[in-house]
N, CA, C and O of each residue as an XYZ file, in Angstrom:
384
protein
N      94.391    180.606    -64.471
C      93.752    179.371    -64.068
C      92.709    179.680    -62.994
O      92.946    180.298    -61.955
N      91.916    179.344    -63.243
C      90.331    179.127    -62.195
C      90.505    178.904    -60.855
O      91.383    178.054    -60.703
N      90.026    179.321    -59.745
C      90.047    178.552    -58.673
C      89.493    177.419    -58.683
O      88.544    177.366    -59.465
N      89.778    176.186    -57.940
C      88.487    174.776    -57.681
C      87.239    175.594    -56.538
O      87.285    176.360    -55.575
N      86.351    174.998    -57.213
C      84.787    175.071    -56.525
C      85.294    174.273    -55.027
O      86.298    173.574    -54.888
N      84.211    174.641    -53.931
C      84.450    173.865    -53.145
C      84.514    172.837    -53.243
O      85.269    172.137    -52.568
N      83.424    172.260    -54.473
C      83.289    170.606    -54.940
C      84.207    170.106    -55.036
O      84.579    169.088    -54.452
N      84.911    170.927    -56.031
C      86.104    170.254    -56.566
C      87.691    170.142    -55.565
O      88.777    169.631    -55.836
N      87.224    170.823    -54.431
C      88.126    171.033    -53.544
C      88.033    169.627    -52.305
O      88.796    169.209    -51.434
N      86.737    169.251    -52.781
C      86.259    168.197    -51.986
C      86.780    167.155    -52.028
O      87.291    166.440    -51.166
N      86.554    167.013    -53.751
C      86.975    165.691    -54.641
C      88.294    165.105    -54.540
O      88.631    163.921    -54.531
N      89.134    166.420    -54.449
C      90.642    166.671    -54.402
C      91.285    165.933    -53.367
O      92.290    165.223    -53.326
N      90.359    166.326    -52.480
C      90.727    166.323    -50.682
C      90.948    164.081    -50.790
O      91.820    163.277    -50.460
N      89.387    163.997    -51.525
C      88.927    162.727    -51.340
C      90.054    161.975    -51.939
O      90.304    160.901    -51.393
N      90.796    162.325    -52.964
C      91.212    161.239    -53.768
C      93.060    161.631    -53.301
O      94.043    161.078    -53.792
N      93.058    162.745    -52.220
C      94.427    162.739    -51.797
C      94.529    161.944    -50.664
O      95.656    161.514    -50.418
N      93.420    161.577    -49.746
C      93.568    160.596    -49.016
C      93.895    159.119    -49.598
O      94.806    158.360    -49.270
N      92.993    158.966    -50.448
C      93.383    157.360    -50.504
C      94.642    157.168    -51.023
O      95.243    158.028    -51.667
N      95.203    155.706    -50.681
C      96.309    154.915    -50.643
C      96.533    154.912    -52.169
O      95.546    154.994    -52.900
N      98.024    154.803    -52.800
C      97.575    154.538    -54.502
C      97.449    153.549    -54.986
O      97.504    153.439    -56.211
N      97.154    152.094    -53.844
C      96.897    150.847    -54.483
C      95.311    150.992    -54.541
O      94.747    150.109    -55.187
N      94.515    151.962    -53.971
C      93.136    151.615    -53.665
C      92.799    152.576    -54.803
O      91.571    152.659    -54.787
N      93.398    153.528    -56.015
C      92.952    154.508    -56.934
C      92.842    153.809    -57.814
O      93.781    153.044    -58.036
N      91.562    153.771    -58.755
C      91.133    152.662    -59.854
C      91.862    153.412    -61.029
O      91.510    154.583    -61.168
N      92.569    153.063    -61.671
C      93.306    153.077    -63.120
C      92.650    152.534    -64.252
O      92.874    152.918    -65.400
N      91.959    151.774    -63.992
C      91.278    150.695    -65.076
C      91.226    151.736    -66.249
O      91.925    151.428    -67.214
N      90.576    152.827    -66.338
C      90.122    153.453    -67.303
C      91.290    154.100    -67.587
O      91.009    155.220    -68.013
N      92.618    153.898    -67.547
C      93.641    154.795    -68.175
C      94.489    154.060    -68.455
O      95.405    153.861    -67.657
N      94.443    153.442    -69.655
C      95.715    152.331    -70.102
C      96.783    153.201    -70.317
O      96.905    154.365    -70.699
N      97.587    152.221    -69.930
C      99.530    152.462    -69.804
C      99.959    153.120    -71.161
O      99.528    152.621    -72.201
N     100.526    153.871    -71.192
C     101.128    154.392    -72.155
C     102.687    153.963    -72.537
O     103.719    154.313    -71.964
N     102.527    153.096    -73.684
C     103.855    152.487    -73.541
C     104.621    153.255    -74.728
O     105.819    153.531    -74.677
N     103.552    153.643    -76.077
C     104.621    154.644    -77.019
C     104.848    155.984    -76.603
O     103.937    156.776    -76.360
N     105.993    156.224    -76.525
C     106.038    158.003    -76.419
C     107.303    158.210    -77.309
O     108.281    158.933    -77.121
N     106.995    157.357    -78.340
C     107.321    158.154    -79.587
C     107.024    160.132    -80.366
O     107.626    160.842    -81.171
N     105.966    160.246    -79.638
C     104.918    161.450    -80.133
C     104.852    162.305    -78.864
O     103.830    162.974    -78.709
N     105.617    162.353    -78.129
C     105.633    163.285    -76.927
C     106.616    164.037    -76.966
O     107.627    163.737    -77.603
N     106.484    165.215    -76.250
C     106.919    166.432    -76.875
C     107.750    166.977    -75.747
O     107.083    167.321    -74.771
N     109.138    167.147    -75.647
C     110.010    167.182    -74.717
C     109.732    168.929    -74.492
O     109.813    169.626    -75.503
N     109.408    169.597    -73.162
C     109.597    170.306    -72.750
C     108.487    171.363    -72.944
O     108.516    172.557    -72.646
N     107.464    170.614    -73.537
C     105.609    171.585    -74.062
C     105.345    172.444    -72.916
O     105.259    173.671    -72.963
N     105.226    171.731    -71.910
C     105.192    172.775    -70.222
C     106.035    173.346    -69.744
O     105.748    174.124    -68.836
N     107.271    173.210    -70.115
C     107.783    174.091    -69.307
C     108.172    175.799    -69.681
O     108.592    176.165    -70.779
N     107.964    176.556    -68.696
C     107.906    177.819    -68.417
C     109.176    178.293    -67.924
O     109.628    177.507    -67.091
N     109.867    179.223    -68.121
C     110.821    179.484    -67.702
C     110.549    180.661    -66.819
O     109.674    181.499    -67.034
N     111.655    180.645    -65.462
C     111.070    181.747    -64.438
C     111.107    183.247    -65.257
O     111.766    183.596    -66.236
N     110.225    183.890    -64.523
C     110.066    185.038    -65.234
C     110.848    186.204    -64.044
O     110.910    185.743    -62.905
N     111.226    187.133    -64.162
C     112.407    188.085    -63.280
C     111.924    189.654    -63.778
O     111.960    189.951    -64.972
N     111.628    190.283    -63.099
C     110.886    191.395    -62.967
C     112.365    192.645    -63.255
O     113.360    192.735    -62.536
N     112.101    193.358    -64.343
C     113.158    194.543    -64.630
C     112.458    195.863    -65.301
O     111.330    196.013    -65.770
N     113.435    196.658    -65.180
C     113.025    198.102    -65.823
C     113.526    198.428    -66.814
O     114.693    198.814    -66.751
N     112.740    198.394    -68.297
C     113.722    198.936    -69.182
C     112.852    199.965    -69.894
O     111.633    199.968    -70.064
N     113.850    200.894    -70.291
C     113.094    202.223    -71.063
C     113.215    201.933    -72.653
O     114.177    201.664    -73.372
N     111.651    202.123    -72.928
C     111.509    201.691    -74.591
C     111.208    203.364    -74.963
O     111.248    204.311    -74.178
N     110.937    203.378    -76.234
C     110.534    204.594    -76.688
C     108.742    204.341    -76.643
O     108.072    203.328    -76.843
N     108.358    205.757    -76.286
C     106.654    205.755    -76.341
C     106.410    205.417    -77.595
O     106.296    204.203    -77.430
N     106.244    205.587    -78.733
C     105.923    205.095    -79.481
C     105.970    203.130    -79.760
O     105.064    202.525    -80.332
N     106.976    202.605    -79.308
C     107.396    201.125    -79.332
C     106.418    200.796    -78.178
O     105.780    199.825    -78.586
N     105.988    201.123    -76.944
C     105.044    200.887    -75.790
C     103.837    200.831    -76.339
O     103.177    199.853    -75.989
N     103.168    201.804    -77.335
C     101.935    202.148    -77.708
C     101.797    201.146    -78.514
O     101.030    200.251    -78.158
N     102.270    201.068    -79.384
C     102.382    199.928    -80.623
C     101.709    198.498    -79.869
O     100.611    197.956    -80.004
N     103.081    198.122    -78.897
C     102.381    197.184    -78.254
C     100.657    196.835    -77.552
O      99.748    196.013    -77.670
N     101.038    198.223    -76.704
C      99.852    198.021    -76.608
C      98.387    197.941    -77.158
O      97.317    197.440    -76.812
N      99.046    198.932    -78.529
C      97.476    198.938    -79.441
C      97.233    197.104    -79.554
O      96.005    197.192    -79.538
N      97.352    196.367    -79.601
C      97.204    194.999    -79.750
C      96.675    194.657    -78.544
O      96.604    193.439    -78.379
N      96.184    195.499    -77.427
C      95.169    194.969    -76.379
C      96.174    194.213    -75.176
O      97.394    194.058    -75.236
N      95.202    193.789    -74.037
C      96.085    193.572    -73.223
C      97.249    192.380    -73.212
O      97.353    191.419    -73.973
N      98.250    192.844    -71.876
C      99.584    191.654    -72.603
C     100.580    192.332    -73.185
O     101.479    191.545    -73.482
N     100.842    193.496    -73.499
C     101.567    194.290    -74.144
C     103.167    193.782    -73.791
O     104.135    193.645    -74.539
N     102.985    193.535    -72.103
C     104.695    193.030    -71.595
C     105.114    191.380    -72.135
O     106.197    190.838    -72.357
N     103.983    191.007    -72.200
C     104.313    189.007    -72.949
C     104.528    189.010    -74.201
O     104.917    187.934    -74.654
N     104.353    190.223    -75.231
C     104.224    190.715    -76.349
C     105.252    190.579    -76.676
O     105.722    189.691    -77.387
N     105.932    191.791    -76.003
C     107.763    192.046    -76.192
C     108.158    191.129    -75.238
O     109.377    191.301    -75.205
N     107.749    189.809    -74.027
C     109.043    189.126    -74.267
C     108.826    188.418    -75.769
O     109.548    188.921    -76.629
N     108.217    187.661    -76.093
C     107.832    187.005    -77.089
C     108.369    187.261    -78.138
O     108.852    186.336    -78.791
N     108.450    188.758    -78.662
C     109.131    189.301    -79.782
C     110.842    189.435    -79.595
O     111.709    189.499    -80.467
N     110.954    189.448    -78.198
C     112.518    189.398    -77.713
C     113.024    188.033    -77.867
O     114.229    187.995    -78.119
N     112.319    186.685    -77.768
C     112.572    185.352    -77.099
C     112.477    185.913    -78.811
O     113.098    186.975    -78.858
N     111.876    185.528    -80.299
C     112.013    185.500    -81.303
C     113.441    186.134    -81.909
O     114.132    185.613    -82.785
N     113.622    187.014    -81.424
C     114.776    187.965    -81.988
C     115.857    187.135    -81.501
O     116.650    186.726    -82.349
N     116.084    186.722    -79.960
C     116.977    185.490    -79.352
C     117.188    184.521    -80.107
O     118.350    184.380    -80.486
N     116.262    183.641    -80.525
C     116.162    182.498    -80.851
C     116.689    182.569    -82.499
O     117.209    181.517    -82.871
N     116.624    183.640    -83.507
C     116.996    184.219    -84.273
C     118.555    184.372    -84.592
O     119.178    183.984    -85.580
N     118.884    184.881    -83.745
C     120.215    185.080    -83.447
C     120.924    184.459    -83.493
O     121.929    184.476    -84.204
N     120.457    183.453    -82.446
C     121.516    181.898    -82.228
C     121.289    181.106    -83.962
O     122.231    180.449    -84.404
N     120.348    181.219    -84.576
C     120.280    180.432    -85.572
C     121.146    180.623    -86.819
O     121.388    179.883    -87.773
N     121.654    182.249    -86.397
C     122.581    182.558    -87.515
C     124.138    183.186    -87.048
O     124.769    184.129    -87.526
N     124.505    182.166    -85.807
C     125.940    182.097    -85.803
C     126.262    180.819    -86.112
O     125.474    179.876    -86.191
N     127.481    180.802    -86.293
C     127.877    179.715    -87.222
C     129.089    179.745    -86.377
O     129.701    180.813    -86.395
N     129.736    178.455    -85.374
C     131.270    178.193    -84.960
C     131.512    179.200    -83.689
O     132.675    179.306    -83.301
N     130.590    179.873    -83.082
C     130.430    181.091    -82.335
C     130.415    182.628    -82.445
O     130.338    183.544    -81.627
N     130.531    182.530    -83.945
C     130.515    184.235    -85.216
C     129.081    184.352    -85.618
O     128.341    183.400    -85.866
N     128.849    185.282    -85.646
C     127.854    185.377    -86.230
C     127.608    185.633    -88.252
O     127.848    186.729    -88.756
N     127.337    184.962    -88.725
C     127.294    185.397    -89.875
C     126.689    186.664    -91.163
O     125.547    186.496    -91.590
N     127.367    187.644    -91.599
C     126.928    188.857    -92.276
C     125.795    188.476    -92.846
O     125.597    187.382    -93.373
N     124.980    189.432    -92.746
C     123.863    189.155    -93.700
C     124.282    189.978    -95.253
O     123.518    189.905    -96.215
């Protein structure tokens, strides 16, 4: 994410002072369906810093795909997770 310009640091400043009866809304009608909203789109889960030894070859791989190589393999880990859970059944896991 970008830093704010001073401008925008200005703007910020301006509209954290005022009161929130004096902030004009007019232009943002109420949202009353949230039928179509999407439980949990933002959220990020903390991330926790560890050491694990892969084989050089499994590192390279990743990385041939450019930078990001570590969001790569969680991503492919959070898949393999999410995987997992989908094929126990009663708390067993089921044979393939």
């Amino acid at each position: 994410m970008k830093k704010p310009t001073k401008e925008q640091k200005r703007e910020i400043a301006a509209v954290a002072a005022k009161k929130d009866e004096d902030i004009d809304l007019s232009e943002m009608p109420e949202v009353i369906d949230w039928s179509g909203a999407e439980v949990g789109k933002f959220y990020r889960p903390p991330k926790r810093p560890v050491t694990m030894r892969l084989d050089a070859d499994v590192v390279e791989w990743l990385k041939s795909y450019g930078p990001g190589y570590q969001t790569k393999a969680n991503l492919l880990l959070r898949h393999a997770m999410s995987s997992t859970q989908a094929t126990k059944i009663n708390g067993k896991r089921r044979r393939a």
